[in-house]
ZADO-1210 file (C-alpha; in nm, 4 decimals, padded with zeros to 6 digits):
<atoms>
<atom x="09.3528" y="05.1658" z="04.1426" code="UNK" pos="1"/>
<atom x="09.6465" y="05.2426" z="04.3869" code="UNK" pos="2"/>
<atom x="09.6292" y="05.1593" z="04.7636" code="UNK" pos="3"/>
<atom x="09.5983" y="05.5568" z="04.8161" code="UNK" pos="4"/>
<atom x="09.2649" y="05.5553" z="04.5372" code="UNK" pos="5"/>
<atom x="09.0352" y="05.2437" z="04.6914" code="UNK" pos="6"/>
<atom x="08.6873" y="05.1751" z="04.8437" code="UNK" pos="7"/>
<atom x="08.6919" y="05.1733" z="05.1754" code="UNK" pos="8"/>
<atom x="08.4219" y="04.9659" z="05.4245" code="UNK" pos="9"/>
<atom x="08.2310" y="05.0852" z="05.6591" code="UNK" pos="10"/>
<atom x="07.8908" y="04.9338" z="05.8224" code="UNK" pos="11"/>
<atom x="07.8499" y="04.7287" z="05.5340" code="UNK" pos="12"/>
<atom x="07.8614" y="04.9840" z="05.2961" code="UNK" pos="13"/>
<atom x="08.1113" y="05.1366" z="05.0838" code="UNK" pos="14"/>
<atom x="08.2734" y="05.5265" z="05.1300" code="UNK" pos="15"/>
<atom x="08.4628" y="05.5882" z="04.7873" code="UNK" pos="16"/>
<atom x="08.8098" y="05.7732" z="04.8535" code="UNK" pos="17"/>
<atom x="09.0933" y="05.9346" z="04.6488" code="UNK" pos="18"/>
<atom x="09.4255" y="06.0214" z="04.7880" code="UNK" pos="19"/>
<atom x="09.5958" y="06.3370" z="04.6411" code="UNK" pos="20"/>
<atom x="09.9375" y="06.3058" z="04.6919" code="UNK" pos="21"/>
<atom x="09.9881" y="06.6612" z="04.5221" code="UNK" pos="22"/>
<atom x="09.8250" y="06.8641" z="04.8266" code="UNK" pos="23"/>
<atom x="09.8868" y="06.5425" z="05.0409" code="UNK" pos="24"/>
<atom x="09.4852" y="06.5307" z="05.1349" code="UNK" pos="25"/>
<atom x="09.1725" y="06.2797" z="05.0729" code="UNK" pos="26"/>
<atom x="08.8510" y="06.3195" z="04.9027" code="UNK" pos="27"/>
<atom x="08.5746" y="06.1468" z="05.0276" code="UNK" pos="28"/>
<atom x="08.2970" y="06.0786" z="04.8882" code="UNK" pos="29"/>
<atom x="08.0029" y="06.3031" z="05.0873" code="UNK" pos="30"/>
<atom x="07.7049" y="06.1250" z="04.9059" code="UNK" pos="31"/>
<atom x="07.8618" y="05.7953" z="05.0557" code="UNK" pos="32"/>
<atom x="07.8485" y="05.9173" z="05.4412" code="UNK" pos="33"/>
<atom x="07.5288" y="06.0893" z="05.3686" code="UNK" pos="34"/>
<atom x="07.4207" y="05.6989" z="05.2837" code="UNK" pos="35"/>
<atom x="07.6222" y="05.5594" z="05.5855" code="UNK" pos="36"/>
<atom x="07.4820" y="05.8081" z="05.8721" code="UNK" pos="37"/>
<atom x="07.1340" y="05.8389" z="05.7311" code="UNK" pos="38"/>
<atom x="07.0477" y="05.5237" z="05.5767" code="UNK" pos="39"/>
<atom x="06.8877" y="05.7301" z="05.2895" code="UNK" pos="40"/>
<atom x="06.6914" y="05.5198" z="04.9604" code="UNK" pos="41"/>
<atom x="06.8374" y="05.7866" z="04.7940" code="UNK" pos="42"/>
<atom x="07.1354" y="06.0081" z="04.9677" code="UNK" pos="43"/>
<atom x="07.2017" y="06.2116" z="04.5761" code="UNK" pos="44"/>
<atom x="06.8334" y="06.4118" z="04.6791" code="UNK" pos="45"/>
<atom x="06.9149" y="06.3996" z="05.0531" code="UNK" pos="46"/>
<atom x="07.2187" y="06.6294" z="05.0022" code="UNK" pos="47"/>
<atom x="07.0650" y="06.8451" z="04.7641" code="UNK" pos="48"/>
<atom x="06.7744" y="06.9064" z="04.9446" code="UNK" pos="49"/>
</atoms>
């Protein structure tokens, strides 16, 4: 894991992130935020519902 491809911390909880230096932009993690802003049991069912 490079310092660009890490876990980052937020509220106690964890947002999972991936640099791509290619088209210079991130990927985060949507299921993680979901988790984060809605406190969810289980975020997966939140977003697909």
């Amino acid at each position: 894991m490079t310092k660009k491809d890490k876990i980052k911390i937020f509220e106690d909880s964890t947002i999972r992130t991936v640099w791509d230096s290619d088209n210079e932009k991130w990927y985060i993690s949507i299921v993680d935020v979901i988790s984060v802003l809605t406190e969810s049991a289980n975020p997966q069912v939140y977003w697909r519902v």
